[in-house]
C-alpha positions as CSV (number, residue, x, y, z in Angstrom):
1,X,48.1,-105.1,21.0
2,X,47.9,-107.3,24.6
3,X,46.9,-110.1,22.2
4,X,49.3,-109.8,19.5
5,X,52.2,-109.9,22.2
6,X,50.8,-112.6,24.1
7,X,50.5,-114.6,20.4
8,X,53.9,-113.8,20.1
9,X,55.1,-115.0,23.7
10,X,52.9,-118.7,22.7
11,X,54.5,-119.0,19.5
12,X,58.0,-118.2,20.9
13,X,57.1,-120.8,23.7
14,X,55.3,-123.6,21.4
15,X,58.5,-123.1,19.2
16,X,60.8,-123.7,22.7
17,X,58.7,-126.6,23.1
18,X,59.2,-128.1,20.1
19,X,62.7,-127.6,19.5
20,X,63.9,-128.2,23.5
21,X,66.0,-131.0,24.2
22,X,64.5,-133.3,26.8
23,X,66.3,-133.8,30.1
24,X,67.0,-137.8,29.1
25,X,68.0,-136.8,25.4
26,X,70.9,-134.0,27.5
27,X,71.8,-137.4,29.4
28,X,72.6,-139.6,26.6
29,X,74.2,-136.9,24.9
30,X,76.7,-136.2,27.4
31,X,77.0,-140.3,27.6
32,X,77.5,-140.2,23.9
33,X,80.4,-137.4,24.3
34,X,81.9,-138.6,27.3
35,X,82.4,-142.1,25.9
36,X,84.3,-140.2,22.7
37,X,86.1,-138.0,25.0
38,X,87.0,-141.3,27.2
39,X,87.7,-143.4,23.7
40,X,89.4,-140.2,22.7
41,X,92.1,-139.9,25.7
42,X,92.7,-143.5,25.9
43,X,94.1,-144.0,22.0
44,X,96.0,-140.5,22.8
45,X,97.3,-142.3,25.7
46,X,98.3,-145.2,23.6
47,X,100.0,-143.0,21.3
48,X,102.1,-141.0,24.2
49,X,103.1,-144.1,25.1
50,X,104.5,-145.2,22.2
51,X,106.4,-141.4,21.4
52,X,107.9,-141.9,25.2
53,X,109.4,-145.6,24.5
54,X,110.6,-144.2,21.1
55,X,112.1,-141.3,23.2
56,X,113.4,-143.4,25.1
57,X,115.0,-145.8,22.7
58,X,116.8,-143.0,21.0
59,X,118.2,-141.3,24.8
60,X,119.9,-144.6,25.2
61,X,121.3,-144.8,21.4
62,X,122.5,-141.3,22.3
63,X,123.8,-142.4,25.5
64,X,125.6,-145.2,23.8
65,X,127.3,-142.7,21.4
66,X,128.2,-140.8,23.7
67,X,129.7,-142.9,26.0
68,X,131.5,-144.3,22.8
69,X,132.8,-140.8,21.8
70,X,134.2,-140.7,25.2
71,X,135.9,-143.8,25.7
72,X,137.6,-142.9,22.5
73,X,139.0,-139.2,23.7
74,X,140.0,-140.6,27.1
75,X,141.9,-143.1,25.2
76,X,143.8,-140.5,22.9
77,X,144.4,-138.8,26.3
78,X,146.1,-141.6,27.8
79,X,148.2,-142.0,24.7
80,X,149.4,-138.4,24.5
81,X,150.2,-138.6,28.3
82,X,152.6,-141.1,27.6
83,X,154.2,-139.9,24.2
84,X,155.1,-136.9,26.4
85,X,156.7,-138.8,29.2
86,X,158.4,-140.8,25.9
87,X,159.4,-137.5,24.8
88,X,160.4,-136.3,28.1
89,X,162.6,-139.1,28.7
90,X,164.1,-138.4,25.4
91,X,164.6,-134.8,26.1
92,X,166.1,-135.5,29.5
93,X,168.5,-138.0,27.6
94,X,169.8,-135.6,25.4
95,X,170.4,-133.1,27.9
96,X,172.7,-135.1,29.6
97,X,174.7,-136.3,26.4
98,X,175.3,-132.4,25.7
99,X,175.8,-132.0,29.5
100,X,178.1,-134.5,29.4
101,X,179.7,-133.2,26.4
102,X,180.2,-129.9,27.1
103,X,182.2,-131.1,30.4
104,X,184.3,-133.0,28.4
105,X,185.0,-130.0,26.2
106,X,185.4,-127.9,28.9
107,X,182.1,-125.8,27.6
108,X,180.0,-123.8,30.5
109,X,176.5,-124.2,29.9
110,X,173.6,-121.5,31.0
């Protein structure tokens, strides 16, 4: 029994042996993956770069439209300001004819 388990433990430890990775083969593996990785981050960084400039391209299209949009409505602003003092003035100009009117017709207004 003693020698059966202790052929066991020297298989399962000539099996370790032969399948374990050495300390120098761990090393040049973790090279190998940290150069991807590096490789790796520095084309996603490339990439980022080039989303953020498009991003940024299009924020100042946007910009532009905006500031486009709102040139336009403070201009239609401005003119309705001044058809109402147009109309204002017209309105005032009336009210005096028929002010003027009814005194001559000897008409009290309320």
């Amino acid at each position: 029994m003693e020698e059966k388990i202790l052929n066991e433990i020297l298989e399962t430890v000539g099996f370790l042996k032969d399948n374990m990775v050495s300390k120098t083969d761990l090393d040049e593996g973790l090279a190998s993956v940290k150069g991807e990785l590096r490789a790796e981050m520095s084309e996603m960084k490339g990439e980022l770069r080039a989303e953020m400039s498009e991003m940024k391209g299009e924020m100042v299209e946007m910009k532009s439209d905006l500031m486009t949009h709102m040139d336009g409505f403070i201009g239609l602003h401005q003119k309705l300001d001044l058809e109402l003092v147009a109309l204002r003035a017209k309105y005032d100009r009336l009210e005096d004819y028929v002010r003027q009117l009814a005194s001559h017709a000897n008409v009290e207004l309320k």
